[in-house]
C-alpha positions in Angstrom: 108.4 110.2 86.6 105.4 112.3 86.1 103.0 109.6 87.5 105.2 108.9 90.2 105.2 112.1 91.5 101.5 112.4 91.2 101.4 109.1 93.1 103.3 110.4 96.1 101.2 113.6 96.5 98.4 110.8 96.2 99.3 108.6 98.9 100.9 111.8 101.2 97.2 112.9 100.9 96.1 109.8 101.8 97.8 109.3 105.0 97.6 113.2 106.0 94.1 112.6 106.1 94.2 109.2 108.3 96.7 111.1 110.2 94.8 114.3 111.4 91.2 112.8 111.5 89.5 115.1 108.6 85.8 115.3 109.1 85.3 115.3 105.4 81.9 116.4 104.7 80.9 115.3 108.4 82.1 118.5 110.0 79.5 118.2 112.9 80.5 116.0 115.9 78.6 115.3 119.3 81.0 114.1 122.4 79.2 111.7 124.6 79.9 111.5 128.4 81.3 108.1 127.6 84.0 109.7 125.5 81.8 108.3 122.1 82.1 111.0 119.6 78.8 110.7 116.7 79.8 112.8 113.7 77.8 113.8 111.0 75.3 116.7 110.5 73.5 118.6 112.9 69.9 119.4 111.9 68.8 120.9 115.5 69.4 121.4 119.3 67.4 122.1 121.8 67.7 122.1 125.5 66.5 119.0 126.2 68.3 116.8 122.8 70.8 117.3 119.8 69.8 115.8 116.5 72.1 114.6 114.0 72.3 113.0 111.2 74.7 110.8 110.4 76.0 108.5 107.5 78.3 106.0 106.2 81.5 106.0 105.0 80.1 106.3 101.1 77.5 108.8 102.3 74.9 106.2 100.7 72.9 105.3 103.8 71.4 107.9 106.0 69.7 108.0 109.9 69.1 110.6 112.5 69.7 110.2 116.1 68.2 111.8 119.1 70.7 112.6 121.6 69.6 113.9 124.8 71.6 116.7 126.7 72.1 115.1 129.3 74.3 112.2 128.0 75.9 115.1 125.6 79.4 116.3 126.8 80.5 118.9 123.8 79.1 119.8 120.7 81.1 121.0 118.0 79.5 122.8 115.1 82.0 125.1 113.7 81.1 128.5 112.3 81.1 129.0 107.5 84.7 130.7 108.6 85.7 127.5 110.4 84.3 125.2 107.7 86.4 127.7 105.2 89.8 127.2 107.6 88.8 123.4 107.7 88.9 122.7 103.8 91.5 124.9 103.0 93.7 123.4 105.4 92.3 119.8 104.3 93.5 121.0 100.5 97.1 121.1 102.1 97.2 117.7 102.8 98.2 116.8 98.7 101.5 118.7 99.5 103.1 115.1 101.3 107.1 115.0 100.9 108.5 111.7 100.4 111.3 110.6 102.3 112.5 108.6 99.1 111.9 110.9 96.0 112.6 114.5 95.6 110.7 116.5 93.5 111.2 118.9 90.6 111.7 122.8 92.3 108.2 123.8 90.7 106.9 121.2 92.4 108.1 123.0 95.4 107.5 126.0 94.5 103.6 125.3 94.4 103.5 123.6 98.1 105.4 126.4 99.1 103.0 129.3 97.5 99.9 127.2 99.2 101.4 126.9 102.3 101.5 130.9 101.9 98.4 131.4 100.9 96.8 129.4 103.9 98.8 131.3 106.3 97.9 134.9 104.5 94.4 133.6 104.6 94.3 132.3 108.1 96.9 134.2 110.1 95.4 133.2 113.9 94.8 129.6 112.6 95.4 126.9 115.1 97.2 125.2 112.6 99.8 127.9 111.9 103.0 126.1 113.8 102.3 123.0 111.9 102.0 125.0 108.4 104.6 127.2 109.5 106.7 124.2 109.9 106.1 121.9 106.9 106.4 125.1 104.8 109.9 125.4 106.1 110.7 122.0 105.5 109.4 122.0 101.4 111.9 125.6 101.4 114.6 123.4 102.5 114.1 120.5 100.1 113.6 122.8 97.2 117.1 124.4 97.9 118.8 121.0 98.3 116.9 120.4 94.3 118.3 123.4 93.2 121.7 122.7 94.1 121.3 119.5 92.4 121.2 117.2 95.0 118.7 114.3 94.9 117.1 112.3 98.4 116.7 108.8 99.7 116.1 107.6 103.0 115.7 110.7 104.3 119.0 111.4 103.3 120.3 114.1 100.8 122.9 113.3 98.0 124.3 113.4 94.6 122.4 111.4 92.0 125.7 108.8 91.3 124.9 107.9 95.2 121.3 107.5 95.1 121.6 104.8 92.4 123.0 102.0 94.2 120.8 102.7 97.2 117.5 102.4 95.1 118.3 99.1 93.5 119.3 97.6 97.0 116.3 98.3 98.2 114.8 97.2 95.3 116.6 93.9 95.7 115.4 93.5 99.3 111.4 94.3 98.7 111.8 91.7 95.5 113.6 89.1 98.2 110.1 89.9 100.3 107.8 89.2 98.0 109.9 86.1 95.4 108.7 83.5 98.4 105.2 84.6 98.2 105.2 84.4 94.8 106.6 80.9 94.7 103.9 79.8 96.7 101.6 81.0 94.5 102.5 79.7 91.3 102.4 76.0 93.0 99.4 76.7 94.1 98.2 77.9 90.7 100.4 74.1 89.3 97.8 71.9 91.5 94.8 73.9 90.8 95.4 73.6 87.1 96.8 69.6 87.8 93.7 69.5 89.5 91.6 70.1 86.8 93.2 68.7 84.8 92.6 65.3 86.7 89.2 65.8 87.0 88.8 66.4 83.5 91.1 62.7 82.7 88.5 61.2 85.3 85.5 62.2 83.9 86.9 61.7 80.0 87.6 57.7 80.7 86.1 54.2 81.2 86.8 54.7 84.9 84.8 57.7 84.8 81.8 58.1 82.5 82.9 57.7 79.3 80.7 54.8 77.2 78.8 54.8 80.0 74.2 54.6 80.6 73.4 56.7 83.2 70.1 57.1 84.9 68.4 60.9 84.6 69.2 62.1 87.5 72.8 61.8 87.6 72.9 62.2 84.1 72.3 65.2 85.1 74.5 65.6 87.7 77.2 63.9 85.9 76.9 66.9 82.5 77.2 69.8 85.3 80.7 68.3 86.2 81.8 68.0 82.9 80.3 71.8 82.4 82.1 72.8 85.4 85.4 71.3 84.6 85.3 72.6 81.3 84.9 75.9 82.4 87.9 75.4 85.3 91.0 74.3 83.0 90.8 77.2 80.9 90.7 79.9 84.1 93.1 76.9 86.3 95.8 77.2 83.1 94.8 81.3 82.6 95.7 82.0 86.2 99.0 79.6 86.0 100.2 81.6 83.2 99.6 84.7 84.7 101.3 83.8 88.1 104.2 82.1 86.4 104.9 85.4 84.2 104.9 87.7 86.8 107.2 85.6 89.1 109.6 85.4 85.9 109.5 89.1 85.2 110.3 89.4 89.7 113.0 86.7 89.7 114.9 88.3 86.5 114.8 91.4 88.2 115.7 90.0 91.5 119.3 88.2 89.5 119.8 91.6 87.5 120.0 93.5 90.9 122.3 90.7 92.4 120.1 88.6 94.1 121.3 85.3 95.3 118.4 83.1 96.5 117.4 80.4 94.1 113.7 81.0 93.7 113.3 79.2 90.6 114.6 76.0 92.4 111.7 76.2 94.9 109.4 76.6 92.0 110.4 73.5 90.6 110.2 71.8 93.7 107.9 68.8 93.8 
C-alpha cells in the first residue's frame, strides 16, 4: 500500500508538471514576435540582441542563440526571489490527490502543512487561489479519512462499498487488455513455429543436411544455422513469457467474473 501511495504522489507530480509548464532548470524564456517562446538561460542583453543559451531535454547538448531585439517580444528573467517562489511552488506538485485512493491522514497532514508553509512563505504569490484551493481540498479529504470513509471514483464511502467497485473495474481494464494479449501470444506461437521450421529445413536432406557445399555458401549456409540456433531459444523464451502472463490476466479476469472466452481465441488456429 506503501508503494502505491508513493506511486500516486509519483505520477500526480508527473502530470502537475505537464500541466502547469514548469521551466525546470530553464527558468529564462524569450517571446518572439511570432509567438515562439526559446527557453533556457540568459547569458546577456543588450539593446540591440538577447543571448541565450539553451539545451535539451537531458541538458546533455548545449548552444547559444543570438536574438535580435527587434524580433524579441518579452523577456522573462525572473528575479533569486522569483526563482525561490518558482521551486517552492514546483515542490508542491508531489502533493497530487487521486481520485481512486485515499490516503492515510498523515499523509494529509504533510500536503496540508506544505501547502501552509508555501502560503506563509509567499503570501502575495500569484499562485495563492490555486494553493489556497488545493489546500482546502487535501483538509476535506483528510476529514472524510478520519471518519473512516474510503474514496473511488471521486466518490466517498465506506470501505464494504469500495470493494466491489475496485474489482469491476479491475474486470473491465483486464477485458481491455485479454484481446491484446491474445494477439500476442499467437504471434509469439508462429514466431517460435517459425523457427522451429527453419531449424527442421535446415536440419534435413531437403535442406543441407549430408550435403557438399561450395565456400561461399558454406558460409552462408553456417550463419543460418548460427542464427537459427540462436532464435528458438529467445522464439520459445518469449512464448513462455507471453503465455504466463496472459494465464496469470485470464485467471484474474474468471475470478472477478469475467465472461469472455479468451482462452478459446488463444487456441484458435
Amino acid at each position: 500500500m506503501k508503494y502505491l501511495k508513493r506511486l500516486s504522489l509519483f505520477v500526480g507530480f508527473v502530470l502537475f508538471l505537464m500541466s502547469v509548464g514548469v521551466r525546470a532548470d530553464e527558468d529564462d524564456s524569450v517571446t518572439l514576435n511570432s509567438g515562439e517562446i526559446v527557453k533556457g538561460r540568459i547569458t546577456s542583453q543588450t539593446d540591440t540582441d538577447v543571448t541565450i543559451e539553451v539545451t535539451n531535454e537531458r541538458h546533455t547538448i548545449f548552444t547559444t542563440q543570438i536574438i535580435a531585439r527587434s524580433d524579441v517580444k518579452e523577456v522573462y528573467k525572473p528575479t533569486p526571489e522569483q526563482r525561490r517562489e518558482h521551486a517552492a511552488y514546483e515542490a508542491l506538485g508531489r502533493y497530487q490527490l487521486n481520485p481512486d485512493q485515499e490516503f492515510k491522514s498523515a499523509d494529509y497532514a504533510e500536503g496540508i502543512a506544505a501547502f501552509d508553509k508555501f502560503l506563509a512563505t509567499y503570501p502575495n504569490s500569484e499562485h495563492t487561489t490555486n494553493i489556497t484551493a488545493r489546500q482546502t481540498e487535501w483538509r476535506f479529504e483528510k476529514f472524510e479519512v478520519d471518519n473512516g470513509r474510503v474514496k473511488f471514483g471521486d466518490k466517498w464511502m465506506l470501505p464494504d462499498a469500495k470493494k466491489p467497485l475496485v474489482e469491476e473495474q479491475q474486470r473491465q481494464n483486464l477485458e481491455e487488455s485479454l484481446p491484446s494479449q491474445v494477439r500476442i501470444v499467437k504471434a509469439a506461437r508462429a514466431r517460435a513455429a517459425a523457427a522451429q521450421k527453419e531449424h527442421d529445413f535446415l536440419h534435413s536432406t531437403a535442406g543441407y543436411k549430408g550435403k557438399t557445399l561450395p565456400p561461399d555458401e558454406y558460409t552462408r549456409v553456417m550463419a543460418r544455422y548460427a542464427a537459427n540456433d540462436a532464435e528458438i531459444p529467445k522464439a520459445n523464451a518469449n512464448l513462455t513469457a507471453a503465455t504466463a502472463k496472459f494465464n496469470e490476466s485470464y485467471a484474474q479476469y474468471q475470478k472477478l467474473g469475467g465472461t469472455v472466452n479468451y482462452q478459446e481465441q488463444v487456441d484458435a488456429k
